[in-house]
MIZA-84843 format. One line per 10 residues: number of its first residue (from 1); for each residue x, y, z of C-alpha. Coordinates in Angstrom, 2 decimals. Layout:
N
NUM = X,Y,Z ~ ... .
// end
This chain:
118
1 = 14.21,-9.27,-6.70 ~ 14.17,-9.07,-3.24 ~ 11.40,-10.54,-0.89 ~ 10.34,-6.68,0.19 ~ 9.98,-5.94,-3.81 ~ 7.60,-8.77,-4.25 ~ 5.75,-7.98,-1.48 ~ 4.93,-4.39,-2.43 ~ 4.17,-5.90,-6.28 ~ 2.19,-8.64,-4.80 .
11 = -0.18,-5.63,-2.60 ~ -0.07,-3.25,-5.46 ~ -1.07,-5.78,-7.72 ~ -4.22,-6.73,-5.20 ~ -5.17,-2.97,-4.87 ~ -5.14,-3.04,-8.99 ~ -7.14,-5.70,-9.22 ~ -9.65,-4.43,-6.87 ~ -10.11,-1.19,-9.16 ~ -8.25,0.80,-6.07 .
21 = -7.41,3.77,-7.78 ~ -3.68,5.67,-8.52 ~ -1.97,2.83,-7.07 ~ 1.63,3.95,-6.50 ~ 4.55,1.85,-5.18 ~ 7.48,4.44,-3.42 ~ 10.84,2.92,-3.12 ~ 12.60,4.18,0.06 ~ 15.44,2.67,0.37 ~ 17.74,5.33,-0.66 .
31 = 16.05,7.59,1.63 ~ 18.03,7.86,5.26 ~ 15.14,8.83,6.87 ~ 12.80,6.71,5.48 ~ 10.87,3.85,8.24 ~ 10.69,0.97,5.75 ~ 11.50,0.08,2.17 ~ 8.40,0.80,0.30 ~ 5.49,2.58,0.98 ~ 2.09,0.77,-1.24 .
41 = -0.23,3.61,-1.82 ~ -4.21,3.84,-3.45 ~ -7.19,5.12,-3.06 ~ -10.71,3.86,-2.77 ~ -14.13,5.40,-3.70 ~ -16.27,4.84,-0.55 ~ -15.36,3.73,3.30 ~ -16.81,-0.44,2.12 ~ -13.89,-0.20,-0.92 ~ -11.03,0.81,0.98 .
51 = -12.04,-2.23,3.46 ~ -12.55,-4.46,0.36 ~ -9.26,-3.22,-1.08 ~ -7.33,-3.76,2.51 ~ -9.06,-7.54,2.73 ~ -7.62,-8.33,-0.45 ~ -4.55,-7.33,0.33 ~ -4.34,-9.59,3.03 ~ -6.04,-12.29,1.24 ~ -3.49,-11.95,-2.13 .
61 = -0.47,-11.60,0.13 ~ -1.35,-14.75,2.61 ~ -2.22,-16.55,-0.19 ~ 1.09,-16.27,-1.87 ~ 3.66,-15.51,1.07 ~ 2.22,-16.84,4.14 ~ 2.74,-13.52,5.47 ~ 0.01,-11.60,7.97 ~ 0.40,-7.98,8.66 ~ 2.08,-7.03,11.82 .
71 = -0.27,-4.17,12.43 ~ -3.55,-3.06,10.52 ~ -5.15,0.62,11.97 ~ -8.12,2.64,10.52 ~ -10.03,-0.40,9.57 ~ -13.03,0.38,11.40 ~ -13.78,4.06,10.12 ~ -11.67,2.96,6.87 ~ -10.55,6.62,6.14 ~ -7.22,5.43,5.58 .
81 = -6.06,1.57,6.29 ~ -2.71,1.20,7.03 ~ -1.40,-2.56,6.69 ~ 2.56,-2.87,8.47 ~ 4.78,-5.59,6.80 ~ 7.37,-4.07,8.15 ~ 9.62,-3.51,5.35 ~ 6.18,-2.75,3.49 ~ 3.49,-0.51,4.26 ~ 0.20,-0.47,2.75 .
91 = -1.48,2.78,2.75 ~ -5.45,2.80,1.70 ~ -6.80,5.80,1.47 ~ -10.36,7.87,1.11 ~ -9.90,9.85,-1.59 ~ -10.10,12.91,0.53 ~ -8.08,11.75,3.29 ~ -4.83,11.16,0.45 ~ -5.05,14.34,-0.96 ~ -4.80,16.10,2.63 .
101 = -2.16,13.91,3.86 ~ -0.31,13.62,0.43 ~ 1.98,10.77,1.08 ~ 3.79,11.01,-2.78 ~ 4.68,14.62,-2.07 ~ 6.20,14.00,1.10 ~ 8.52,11.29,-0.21 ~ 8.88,13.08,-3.40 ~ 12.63,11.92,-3.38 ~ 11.71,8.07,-3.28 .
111 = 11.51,6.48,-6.40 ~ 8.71,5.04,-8.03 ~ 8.07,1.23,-9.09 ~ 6.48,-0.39,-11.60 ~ 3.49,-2.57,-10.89 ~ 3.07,-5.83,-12.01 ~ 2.89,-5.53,-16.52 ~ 1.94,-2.39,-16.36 .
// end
């Protein structure tokens, strides 16, 4: 497994624990077009859970890899967090805010990872 697969585990597996809801991990790597190798993608229920869900991202993913996001944007209004690892990036979304935007239809083509046991 490659470091970029347990990274997006590692997140997903944060988001699940958090009770972030439809947590999706999209494998781009056989995309051309695609600007990383996997896109992390949930939901939270309120503006204070998708904060709680981005924190422990960065908490789980410190905590095992030493590794800080390059980037973090739409923390303050926490519509949708997005959290750049470069070859990972962590998309936490308002309800609301994922269906308009609709992230899994645009990379329909990408294929989808299992998290964690599950």
């Amino acid at each position: 497994m490659t470091e970029s697969e347990v990274l997006a585990k590692l997140a997903a597996q944060a988001l699940d624990e958090k009770k972030g809801n439809d947590v999706q991990i999209l494998d781009l790597r056989g995309l051309p077009s695609a600007p990383c190798a996997f896109f992390v993608i949930a939901s939270g229920n309120v503006p204070s859970h998708v904060s709680s869900l981005s924190d422990h991202v960065h908490e789980v993913v410190k905590k095992a890899t030493g590794l800080n996001p390059s980037k973090v944007e739409g923390y303050n209004n926490a519509e949708w967090i997005l959290m750049d690892y470069f070859d990972v990036v962590v998309h936490i979304f308002q309800q609301e805010r994922r269906n308009f935007y609709r992230l899994e239809q645009l990379w329909a083509d990408a294929a989808r990872m299992e998290i964690g046991g599950k």
